[in-house]
N, C-alpha and C positions, 0 to 999 in steps of 0.2 A: 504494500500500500504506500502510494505516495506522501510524504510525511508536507506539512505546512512549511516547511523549512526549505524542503526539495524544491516545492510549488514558487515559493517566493526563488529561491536560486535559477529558477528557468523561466520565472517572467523577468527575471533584472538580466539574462542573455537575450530573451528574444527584445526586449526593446532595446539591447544596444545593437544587435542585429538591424531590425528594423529602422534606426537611426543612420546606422553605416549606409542602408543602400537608401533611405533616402539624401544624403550627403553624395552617391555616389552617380545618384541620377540625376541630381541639379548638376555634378558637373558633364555627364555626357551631353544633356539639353543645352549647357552651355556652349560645347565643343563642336555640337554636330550642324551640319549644312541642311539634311534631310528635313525639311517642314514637316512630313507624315511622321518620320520615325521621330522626332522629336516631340508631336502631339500625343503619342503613341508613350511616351516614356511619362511623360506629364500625368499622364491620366493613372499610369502606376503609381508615381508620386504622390497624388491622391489619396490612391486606395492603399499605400504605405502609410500615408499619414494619420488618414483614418484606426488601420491596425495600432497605433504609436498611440492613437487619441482613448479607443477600446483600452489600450494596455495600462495608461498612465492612470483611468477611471477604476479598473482593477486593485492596482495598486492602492489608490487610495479608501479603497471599500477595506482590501485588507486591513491597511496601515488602522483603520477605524475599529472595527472588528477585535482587532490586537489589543487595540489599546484597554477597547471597555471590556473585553474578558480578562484583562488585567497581563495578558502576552509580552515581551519588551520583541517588538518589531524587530527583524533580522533588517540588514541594506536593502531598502526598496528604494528606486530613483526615486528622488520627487517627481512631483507633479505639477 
């Protein structure tokens, strides 16, 4: 069974995951000549940022959660 500890340790990688590639697609959008494939990247940017917005609401249900069962919160990014 996944422990609250585990849970919290893999939502604090996927959102530095999901930071890295949105950092990674604002620089190909910047780089590239292609109008489509740059609309194209844009729109994952989006739906990355969305996922980052999901994760960071997470986090802070947890970090709530923690607090008033009296838990001392392990590293969650802020929010």
């Amino acid at each position: 069974m996944l422990s609250q500890e585990d849970f919290i340790g893999m939502l604090n990688d996927m959102q530095a995951h999901v930071e890295k590639t949105i950092k990674i697609t604002d620089e190909l959008v910047a780089e590239l000549d292609d109008k489509e494939l740059r609309f194209k990247l844009i729109a994952l940017r989006q739906t990355k940022y969305v996922h980052l917005e999901t994760m960071n609401a997470l986090a802070t249900l947890i970090k709530k959660n923690m607090r008033e069962s009296g838990v001392t919160p392990a590293s969650i990014a802020s929010s």
